[in-house]
N, CA and C atoms of all chains as a GROMACS GRO file, in nm:
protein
  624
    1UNK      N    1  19.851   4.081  11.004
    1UNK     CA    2  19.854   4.222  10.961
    1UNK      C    3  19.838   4.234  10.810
    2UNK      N    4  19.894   4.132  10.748
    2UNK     CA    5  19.829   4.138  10.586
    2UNK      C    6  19.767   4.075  10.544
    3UNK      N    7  19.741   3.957  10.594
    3UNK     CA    8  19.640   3.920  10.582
    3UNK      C    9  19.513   3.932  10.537
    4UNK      N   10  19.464   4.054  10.633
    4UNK     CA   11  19.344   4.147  10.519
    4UNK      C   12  19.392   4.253  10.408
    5UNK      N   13  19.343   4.261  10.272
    5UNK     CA   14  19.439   4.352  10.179
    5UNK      C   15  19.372   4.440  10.169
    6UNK      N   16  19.241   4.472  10.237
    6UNK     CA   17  19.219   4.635  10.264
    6UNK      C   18  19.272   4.706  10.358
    7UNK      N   19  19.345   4.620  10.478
    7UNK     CA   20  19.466   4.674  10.578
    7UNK      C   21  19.534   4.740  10.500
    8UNK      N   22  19.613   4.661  10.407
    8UNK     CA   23  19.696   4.780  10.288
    8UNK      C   24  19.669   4.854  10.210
    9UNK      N   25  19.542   4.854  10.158
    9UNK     CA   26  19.486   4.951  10.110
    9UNK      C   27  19.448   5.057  10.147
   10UNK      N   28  19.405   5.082  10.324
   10UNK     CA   29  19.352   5.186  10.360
   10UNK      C   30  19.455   5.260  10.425
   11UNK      N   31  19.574   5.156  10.488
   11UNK     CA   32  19.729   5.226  10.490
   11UNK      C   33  19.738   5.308  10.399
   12UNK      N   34  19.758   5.209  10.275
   12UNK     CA   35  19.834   5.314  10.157
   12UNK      C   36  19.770   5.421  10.126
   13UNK      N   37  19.588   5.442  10.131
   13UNK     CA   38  19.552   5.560  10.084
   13UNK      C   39  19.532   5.624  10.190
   14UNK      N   40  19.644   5.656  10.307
   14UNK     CA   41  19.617   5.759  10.370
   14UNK      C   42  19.826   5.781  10.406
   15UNK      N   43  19.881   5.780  10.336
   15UNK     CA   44  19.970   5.795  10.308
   15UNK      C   45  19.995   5.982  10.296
   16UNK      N   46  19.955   6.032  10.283
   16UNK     CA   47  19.992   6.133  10.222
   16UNK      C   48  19.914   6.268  10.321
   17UNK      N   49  19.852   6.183  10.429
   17UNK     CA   50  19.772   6.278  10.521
   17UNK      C   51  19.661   6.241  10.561
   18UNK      N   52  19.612   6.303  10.696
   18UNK     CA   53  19.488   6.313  10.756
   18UNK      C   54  19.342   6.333  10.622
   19UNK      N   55  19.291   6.226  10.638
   19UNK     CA   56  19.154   6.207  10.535
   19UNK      C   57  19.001   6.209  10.629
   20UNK      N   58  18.900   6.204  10.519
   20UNK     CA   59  18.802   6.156  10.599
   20UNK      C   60  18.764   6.035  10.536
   21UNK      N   61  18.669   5.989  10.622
   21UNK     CA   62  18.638   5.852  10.517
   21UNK      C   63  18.540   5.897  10.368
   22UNK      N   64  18.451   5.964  10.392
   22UNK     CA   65  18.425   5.990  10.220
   22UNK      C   66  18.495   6.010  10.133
   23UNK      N   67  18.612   6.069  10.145
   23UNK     CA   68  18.760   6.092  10.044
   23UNK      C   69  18.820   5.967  10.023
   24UNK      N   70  18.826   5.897  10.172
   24UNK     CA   71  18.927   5.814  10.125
   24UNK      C   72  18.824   5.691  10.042
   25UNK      N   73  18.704   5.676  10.068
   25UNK     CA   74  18.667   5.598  10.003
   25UNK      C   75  18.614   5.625   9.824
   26UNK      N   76  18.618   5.759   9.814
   26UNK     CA   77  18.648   5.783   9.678
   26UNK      C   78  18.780   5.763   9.623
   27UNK      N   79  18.860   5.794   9.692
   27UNK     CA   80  19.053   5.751   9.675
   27UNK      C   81  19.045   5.579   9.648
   28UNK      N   82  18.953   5.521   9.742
   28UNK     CA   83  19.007   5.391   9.700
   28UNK      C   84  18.940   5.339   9.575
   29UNK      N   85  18.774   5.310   9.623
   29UNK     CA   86  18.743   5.315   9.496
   29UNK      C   87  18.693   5.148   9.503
   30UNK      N   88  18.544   5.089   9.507
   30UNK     CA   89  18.546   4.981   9.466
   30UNK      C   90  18.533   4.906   9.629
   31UNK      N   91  18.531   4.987   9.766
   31UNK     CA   92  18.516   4.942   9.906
   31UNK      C   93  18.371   5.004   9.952
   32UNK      N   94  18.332   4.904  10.026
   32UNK     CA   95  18.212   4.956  10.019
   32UNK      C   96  18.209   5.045  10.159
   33UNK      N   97  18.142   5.124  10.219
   33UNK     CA   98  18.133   5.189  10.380
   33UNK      C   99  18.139   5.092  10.466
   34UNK      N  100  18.059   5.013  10.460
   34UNK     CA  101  18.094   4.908  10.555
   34UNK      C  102  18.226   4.881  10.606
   35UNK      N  103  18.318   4.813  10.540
   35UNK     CA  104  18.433   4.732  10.468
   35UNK      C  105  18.470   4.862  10.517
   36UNK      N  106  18.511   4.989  10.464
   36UNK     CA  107  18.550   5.126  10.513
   36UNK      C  108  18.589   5.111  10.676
   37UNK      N  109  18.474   5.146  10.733
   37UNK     CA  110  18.443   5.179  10.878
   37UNK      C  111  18.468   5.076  10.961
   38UNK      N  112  18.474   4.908  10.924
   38UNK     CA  113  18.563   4.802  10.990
   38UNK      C  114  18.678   4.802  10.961
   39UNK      N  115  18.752   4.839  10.848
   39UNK     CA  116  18.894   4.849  10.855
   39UNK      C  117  18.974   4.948  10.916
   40UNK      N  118  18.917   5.090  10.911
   40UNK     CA  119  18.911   5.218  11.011
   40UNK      C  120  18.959   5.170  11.144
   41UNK      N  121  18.795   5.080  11.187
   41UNK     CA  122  18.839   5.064  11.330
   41UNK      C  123  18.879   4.960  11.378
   42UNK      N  124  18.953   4.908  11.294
   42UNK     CA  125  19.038   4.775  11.297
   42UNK      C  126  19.175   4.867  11.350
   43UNK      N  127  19.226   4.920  11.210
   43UNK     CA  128  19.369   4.954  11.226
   43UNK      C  129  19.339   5.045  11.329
   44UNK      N  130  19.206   5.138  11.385
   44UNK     CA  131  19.236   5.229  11.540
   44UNK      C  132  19.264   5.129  11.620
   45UNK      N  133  19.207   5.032  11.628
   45UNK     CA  134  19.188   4.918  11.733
   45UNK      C  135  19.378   4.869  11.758
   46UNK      N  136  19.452   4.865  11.631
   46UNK     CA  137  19.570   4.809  11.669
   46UNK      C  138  19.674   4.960  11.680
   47UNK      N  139  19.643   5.060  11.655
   47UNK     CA  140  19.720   5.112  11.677
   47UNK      C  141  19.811   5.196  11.591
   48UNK      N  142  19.770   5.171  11.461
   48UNK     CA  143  19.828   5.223  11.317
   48UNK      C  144  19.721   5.323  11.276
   49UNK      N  145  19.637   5.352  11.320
   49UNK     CA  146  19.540   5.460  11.264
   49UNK      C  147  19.494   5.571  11.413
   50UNK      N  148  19.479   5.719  11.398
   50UNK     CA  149  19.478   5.747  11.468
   50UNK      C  150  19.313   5.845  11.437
   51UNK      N  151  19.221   5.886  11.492
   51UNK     CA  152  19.064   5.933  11.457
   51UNK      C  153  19.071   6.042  11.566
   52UNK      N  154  19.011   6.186  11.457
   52UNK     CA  155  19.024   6.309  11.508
   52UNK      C  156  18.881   6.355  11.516
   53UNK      N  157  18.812   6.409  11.590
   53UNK     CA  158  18.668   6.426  11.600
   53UNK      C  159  18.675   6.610  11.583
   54UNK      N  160  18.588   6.667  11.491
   54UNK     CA  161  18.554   6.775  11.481
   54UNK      C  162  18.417   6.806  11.543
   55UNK      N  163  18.478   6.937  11.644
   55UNK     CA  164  18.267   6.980  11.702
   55UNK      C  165  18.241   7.017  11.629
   56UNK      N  166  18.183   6.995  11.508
   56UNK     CA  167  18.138   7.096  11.466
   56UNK      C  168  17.961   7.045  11.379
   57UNK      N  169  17.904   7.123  11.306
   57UNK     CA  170  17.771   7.085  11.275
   57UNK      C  171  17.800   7.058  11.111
   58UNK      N  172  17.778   6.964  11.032
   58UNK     CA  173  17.782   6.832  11.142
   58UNK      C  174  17.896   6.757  11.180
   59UNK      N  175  17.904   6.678  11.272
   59UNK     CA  176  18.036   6.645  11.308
   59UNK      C  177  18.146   6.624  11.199
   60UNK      N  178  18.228   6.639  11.232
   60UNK     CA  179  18.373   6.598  11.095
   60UNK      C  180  18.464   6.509  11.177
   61UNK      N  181  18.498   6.406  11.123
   61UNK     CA  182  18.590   6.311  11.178
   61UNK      C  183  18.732   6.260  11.080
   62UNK      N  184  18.809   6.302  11.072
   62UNK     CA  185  18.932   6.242  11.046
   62UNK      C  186  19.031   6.099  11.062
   63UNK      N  187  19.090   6.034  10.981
   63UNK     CA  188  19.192   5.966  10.997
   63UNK      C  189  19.335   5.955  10.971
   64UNK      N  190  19.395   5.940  11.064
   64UNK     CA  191  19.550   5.952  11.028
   64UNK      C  192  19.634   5.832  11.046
   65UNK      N  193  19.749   5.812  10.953
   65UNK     CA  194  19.858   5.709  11.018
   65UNK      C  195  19.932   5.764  11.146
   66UNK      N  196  19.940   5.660  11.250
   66UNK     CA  197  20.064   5.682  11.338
   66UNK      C  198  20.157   5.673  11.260
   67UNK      N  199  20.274   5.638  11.404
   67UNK     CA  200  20.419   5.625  11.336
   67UNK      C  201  20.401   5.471  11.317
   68UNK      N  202  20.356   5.430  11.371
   68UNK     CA  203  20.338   5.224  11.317
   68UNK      C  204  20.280   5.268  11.208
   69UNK      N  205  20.174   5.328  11.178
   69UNK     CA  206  20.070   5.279  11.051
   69UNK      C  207  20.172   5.339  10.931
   70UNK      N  208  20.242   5.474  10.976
   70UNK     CA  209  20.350   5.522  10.859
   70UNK      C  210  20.459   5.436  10.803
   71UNK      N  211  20.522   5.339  10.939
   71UNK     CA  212  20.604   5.234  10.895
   71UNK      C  213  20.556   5.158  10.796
   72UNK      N  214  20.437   5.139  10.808
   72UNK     CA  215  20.412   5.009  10.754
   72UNK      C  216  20.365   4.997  10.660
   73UNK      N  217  20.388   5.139  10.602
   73UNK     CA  218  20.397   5.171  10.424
   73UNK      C  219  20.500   5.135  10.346
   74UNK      N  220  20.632   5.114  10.405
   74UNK     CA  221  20.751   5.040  10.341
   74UNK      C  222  20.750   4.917  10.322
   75UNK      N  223  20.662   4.771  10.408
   75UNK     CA  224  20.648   4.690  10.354
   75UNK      C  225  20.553   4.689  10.216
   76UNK      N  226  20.479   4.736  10.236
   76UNK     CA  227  20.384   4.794  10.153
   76UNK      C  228  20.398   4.793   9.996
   77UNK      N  229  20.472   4.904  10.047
   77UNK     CA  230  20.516   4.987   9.915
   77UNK      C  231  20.656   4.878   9.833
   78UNK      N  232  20.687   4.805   9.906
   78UNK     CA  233  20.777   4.715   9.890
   78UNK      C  234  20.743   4.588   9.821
   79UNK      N  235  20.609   4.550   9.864
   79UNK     CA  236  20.503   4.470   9.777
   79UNK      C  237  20.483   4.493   9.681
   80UNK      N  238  20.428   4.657   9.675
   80UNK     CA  239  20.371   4.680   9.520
   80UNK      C  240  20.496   4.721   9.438
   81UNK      N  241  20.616   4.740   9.463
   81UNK     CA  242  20.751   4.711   9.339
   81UNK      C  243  20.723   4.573   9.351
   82UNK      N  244  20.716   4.463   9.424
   82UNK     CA  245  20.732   4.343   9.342
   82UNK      C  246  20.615   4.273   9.299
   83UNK      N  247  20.495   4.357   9.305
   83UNK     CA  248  20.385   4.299   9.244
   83UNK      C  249  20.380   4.368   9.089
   84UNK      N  250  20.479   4.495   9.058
   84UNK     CA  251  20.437   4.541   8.950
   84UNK      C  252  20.602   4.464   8.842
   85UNK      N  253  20.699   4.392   8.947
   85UNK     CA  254  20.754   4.380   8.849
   85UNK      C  255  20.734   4.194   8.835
   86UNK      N  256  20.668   4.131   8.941
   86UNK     CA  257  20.601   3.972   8.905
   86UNK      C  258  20.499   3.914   8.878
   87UNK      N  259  20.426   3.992   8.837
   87UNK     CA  260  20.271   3.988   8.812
   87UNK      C  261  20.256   3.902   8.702
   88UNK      N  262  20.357   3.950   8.625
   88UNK     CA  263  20.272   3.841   8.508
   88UNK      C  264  20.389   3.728   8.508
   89UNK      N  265  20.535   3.714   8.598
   89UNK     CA  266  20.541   3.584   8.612
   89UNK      C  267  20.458   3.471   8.673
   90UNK      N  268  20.331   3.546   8.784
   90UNK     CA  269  20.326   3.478   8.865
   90UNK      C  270  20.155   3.429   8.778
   91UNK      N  271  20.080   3.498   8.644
   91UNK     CA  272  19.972   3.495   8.608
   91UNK      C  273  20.011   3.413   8.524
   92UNK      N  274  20.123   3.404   8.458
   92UNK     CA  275  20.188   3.272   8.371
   92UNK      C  276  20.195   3.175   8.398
   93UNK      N  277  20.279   3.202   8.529
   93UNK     CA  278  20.245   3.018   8.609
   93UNK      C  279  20.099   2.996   8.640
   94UNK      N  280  20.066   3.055   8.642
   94UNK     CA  281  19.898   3.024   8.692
   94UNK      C  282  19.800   2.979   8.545
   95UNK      N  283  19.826   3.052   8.485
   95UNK     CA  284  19.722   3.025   8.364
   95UNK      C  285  19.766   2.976   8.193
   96UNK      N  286  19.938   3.001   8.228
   96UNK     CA  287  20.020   2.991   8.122
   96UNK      C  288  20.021   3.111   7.987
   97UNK      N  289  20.032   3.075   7.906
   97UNK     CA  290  19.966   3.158   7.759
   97UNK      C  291  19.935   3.125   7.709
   98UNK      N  292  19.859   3.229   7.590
   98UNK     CA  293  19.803   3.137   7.477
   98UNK      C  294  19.814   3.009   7.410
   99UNK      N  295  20.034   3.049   7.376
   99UNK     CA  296  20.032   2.970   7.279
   99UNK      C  297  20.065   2.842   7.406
  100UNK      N  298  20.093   2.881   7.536
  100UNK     CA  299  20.162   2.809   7.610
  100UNK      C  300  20.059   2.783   7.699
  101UNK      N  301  19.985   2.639   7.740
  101UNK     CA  302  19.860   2.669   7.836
  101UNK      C  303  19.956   2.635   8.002
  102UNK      N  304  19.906   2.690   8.118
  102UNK     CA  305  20.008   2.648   8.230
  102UNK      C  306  20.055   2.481   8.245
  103UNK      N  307  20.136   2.427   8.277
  103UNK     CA  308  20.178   2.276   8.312
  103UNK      C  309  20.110   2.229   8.476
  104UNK      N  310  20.055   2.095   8.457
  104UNK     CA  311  20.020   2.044   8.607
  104UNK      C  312  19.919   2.121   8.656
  105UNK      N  313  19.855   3.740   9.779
  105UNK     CA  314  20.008   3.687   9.785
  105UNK      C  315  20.050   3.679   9.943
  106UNK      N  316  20.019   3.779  10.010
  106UNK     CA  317  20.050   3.797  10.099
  106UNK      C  318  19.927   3.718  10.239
  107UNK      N  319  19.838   3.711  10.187
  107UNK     CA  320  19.677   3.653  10.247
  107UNK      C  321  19.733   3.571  10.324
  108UNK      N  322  19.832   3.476  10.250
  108UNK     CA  323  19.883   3.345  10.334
  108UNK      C  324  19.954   3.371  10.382
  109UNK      N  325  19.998   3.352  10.527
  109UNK     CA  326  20.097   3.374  10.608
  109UNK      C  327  20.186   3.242  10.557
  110UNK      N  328  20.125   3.087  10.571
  110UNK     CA  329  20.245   3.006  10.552
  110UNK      C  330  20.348   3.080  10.409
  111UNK      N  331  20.280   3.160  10.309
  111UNK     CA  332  20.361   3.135  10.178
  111UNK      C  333  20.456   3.277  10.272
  112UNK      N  334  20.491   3.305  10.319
  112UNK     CA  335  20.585   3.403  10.371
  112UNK      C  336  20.669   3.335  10.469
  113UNK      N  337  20.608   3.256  10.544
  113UNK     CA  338  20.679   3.185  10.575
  113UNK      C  339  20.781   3.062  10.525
  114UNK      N  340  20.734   3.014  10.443
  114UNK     CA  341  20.791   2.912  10.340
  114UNK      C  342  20.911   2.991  10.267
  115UNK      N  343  20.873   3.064  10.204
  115UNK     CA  344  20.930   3.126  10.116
  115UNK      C  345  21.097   3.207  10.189
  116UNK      N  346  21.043   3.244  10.310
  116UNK     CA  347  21.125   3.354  10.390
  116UNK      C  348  21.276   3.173  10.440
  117UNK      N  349  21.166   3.052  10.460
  117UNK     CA  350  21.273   2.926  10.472
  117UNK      C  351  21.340   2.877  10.384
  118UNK      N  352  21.363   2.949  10.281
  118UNK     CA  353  21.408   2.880  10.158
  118UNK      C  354  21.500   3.025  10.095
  119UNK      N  355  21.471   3.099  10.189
  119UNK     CA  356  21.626   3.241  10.177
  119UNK      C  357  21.799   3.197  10.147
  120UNK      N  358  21.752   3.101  10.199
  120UNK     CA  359  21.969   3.057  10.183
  120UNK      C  360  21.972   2.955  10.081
  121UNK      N  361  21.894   2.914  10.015
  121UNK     CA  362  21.916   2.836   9.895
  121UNK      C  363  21.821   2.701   9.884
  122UNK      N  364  21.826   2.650   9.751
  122UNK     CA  365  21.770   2.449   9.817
  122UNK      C  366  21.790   2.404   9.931
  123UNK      N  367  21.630   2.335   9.909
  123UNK     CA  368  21.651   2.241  10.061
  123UNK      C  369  21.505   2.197  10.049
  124UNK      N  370  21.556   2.052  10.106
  124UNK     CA  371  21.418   1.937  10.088
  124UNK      C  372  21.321   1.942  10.176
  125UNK      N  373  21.173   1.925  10.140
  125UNK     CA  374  21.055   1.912  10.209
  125UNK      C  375  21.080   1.851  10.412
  126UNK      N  376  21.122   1.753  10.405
  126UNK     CA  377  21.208   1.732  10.550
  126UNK      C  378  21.261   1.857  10.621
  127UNK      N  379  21.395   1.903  10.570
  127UNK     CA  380  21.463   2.020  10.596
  127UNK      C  381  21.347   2.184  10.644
  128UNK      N  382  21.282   2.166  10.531
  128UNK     CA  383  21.224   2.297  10.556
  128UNK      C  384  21.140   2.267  10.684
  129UNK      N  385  21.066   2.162  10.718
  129UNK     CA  386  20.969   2.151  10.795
  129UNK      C  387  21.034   2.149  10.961
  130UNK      N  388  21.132   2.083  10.943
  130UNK     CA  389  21.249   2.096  11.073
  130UNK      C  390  21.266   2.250  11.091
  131UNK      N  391  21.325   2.348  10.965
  131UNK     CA  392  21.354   2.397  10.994
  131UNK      C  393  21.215   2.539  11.054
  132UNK      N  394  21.123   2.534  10.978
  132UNK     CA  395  20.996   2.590  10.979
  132UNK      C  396  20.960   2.564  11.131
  133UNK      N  397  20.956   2.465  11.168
  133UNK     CA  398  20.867   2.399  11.287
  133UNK      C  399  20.690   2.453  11.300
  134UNK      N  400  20.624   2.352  11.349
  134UNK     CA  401  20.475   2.385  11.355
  134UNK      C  402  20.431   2.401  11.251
  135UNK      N  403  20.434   2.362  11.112
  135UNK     CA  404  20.344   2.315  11.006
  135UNK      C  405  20.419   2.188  10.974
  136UNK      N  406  20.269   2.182  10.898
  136UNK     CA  407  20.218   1.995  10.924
  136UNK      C  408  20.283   1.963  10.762
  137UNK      N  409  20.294   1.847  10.744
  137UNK     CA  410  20.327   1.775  10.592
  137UNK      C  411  20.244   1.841  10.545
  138UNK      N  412  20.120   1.818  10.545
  138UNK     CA  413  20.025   1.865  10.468
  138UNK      C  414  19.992   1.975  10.398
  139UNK      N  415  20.030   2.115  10.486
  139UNK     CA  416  19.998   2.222  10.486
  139UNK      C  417  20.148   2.289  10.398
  140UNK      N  418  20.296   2.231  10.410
  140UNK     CA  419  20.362   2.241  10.394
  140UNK      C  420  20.376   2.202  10.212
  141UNK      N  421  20.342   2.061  10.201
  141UNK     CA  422  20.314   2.017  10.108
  141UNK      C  423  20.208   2.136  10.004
  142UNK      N  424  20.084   2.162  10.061
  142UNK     CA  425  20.004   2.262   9.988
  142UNK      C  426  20.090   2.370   9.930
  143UNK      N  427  20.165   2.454  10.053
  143UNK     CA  428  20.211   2.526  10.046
  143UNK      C  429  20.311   2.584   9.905
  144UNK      N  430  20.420   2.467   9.934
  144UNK     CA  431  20.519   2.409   9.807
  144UNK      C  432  20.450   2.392   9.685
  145UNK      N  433  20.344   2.341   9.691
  145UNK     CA  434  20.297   2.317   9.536
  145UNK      C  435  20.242   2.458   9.481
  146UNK      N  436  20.132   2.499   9.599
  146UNK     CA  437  20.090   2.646   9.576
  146UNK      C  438  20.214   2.763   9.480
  147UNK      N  439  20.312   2.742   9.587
  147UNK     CA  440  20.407   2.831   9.561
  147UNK      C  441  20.474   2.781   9.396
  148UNK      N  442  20.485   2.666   9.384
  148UNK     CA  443  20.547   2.643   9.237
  148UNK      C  444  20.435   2.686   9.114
  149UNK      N  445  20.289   2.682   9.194
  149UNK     CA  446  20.242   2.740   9.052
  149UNK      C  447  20.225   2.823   9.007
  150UNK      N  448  20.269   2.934   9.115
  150UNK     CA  449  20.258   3.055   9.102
  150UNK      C  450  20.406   3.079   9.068
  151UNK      N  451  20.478   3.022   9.038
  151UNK     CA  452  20.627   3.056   9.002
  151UNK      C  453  20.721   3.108   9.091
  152UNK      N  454  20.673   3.092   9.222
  152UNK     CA  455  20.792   3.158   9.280
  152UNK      C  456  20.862   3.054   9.334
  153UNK      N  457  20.880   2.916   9.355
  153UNK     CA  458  20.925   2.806   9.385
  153UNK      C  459  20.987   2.708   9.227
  154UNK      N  460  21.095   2.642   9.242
  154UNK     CA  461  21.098   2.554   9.120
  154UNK      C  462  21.133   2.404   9.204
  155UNK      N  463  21.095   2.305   9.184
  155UNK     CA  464  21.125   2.195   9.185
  155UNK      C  465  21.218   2.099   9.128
  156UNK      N  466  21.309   2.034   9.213
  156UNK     CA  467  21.378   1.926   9.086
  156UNK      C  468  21.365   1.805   9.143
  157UNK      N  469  21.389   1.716   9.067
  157UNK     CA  470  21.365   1.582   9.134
  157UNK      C  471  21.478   1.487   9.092
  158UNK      N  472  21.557   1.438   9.212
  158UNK     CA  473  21.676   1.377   9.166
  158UNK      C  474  21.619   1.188   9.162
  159UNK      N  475  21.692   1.127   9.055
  159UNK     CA  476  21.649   1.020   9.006
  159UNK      C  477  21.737   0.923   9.083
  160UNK      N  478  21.705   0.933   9.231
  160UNK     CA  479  21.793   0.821   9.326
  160UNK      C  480  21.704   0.734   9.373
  161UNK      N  481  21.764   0.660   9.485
  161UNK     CA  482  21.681   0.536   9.514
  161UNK      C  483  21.690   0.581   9.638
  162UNK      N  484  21.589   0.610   9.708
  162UNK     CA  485  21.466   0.666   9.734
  162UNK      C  486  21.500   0.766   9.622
  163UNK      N  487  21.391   0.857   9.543
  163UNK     CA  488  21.401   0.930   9.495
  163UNK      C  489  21.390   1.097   9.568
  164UNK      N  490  21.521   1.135   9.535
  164UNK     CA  491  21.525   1.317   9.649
  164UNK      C  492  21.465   1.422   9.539
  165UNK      N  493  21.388   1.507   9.621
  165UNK     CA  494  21.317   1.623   9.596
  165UNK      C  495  21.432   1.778   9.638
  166UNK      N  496  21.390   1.864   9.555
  166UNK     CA  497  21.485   1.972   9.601
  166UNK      C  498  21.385   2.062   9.603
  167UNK      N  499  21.340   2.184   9.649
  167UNK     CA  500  21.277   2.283   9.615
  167UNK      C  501  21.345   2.446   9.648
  168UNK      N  502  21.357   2.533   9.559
  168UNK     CA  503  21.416   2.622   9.540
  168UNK      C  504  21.368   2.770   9.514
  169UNK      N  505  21.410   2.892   9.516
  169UNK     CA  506  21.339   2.988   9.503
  169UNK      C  507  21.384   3.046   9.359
  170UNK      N  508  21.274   3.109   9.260
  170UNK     CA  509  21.316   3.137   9.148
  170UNK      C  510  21.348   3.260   9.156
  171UNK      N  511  21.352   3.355   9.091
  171UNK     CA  512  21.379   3.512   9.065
  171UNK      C  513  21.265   3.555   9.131
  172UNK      N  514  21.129   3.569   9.096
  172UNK     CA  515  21.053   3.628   9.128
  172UNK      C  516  21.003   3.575   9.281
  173UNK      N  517  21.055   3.450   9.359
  173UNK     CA  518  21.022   3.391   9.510
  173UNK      C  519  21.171   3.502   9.572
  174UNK      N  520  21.288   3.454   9.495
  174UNK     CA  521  21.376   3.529   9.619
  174UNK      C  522  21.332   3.690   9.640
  175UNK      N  523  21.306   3.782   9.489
  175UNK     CA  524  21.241   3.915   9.537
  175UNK      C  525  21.102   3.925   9.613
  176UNK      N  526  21.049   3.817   9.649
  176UNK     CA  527  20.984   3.863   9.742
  176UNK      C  528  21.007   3.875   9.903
  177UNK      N  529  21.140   3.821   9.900
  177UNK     CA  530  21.183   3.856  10.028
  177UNK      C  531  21.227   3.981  10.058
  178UNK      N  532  21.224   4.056   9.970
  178UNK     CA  533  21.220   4.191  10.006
  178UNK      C  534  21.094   4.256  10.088
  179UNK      N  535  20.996   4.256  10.067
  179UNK     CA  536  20.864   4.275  10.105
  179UNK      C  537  20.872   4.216  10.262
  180UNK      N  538  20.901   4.100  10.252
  180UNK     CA  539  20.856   4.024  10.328
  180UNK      C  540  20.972   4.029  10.467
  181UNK      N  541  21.129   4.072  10.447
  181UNK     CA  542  21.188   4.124  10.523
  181UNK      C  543  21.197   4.254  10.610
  182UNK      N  544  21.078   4.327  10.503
  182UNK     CA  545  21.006   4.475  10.522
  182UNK      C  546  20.951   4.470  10.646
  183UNK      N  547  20.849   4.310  10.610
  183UNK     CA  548  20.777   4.319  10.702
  183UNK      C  549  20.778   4.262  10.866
  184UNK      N  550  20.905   4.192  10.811
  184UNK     CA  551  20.954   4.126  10.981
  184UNK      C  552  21.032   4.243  11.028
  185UNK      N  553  21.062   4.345  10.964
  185UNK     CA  554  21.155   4.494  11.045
  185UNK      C  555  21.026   4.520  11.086
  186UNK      N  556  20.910   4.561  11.034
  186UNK     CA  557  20.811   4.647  11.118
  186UNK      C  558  20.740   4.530  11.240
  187UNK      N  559  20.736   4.449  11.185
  187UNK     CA  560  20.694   4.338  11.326
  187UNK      C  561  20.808   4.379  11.434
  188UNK      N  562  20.909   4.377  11.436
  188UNK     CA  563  21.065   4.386  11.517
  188UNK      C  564  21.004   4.525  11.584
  189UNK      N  565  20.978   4.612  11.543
  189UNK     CA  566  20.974   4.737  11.580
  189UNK      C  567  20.846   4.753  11.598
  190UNK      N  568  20.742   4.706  11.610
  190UNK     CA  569  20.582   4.765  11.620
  190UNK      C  570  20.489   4.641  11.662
  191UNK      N  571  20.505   4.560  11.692
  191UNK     CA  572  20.434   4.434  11.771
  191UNK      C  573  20.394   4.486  11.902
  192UNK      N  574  20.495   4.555  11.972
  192UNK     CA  575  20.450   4.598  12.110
  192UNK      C  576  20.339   4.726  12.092
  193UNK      N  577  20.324   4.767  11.989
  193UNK     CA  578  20.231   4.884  11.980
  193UNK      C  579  20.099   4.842  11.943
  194UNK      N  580  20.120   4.755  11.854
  194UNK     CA  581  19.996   4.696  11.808
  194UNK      C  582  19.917   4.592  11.930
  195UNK      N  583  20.009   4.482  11.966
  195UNK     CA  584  19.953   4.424  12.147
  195UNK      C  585  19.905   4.517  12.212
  196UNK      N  586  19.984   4.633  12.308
  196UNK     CA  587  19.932   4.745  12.384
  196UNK      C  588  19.801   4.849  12.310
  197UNK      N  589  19.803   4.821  12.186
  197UNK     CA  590  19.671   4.895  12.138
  197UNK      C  591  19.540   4.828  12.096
  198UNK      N  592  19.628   4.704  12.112
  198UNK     CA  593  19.460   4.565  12.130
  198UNK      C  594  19.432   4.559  12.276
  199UNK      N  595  19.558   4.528  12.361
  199UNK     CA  596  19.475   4.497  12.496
  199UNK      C  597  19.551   4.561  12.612
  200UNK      N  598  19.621   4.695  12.568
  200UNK     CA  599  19.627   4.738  12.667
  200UNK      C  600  19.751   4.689  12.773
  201UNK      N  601  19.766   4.799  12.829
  201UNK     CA  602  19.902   4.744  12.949
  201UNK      C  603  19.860   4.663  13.052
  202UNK      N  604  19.935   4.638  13.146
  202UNK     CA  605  19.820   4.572  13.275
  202UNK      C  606  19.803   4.710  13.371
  203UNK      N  607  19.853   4.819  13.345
  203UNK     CA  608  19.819   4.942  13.435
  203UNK      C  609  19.668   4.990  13.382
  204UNK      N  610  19.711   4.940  13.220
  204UNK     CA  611  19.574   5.033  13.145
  204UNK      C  612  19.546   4.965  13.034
  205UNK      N  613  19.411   4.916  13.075
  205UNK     CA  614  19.377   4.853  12.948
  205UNK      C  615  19.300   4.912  12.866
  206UNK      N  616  19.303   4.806  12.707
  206UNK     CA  617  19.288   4.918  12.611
  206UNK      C  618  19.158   4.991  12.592
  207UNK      N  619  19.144   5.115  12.518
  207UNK     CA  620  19.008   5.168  12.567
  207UNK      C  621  18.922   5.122  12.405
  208UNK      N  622  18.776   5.135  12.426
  208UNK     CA  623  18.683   5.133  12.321
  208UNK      C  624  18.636   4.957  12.338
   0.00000   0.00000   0.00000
């Protein structure tokens, strides 16, 4: 389930309500349609995304979180507090600093 | 961070404090030295693991979680509550009940 990190990405940018995919892919930013429309029907496929079809000319189609896909904004969101507060422990160990280059 | 399932797993085995490469793998079950080994080193260079090495005969290894490995068990406890609670939704929305299988 996290494995892919546009799973969490397309969670998180639909957080806040029913989207379409042109929005949300301006919301995300940097995904291409493709990548879009397989992760779409990935998370419909499991059950965390739910797709609303408009009759209308021309068609309009929607996406929403279930109550799984809504849950599963708290791991989420739980990630990104500890990615915004270990980020640069974890880019330190990786690359070290200037004056300090990483060890091993 | 999350890409790897073993580093959540590793990491989530090393919740109650030190404990040696042996230990974890007993306690882990189904990963290999190898992968385990990757794992551990992976994880120390990214800082969320620290290593010590005691100067005995055989020489003992300890491996431990730093500040930024134990807060990620927050995330990562996030995410075994929504597994606990949403596995059966996500199965039944891949393949369906045996009354009804899944559609699309």
């Amino acid at each position: 389930m996290f494995g892919n990190t546009w799973t969490m990405v397309v969670v998180y940018a639909l957080r806040e309500g029913p989207s379409r995919p042109g929005l949300l892919r301006a919301a995300i930013g940097g995904i291409s349609q493709k990548v879009l429309t397989e992760t779409l029907r990935r998370l419909e496929g499991d059950g965390l995304v739910s797709r609303r079809r408009y009759a209308e000319a021309p068609p309009r189609v929607e996406y929403e979180l279930t109550e799984a896909g809504r849950d599963l904004l708290v791991p989420i969101e739980a990630l990104g507090e500890w990615t915004d507060r270990h980020a640069d422990t974890v880019l330190t160990a990786r690359y070290g600093t200037d004056d300090q280059p990483a060890s091993g």
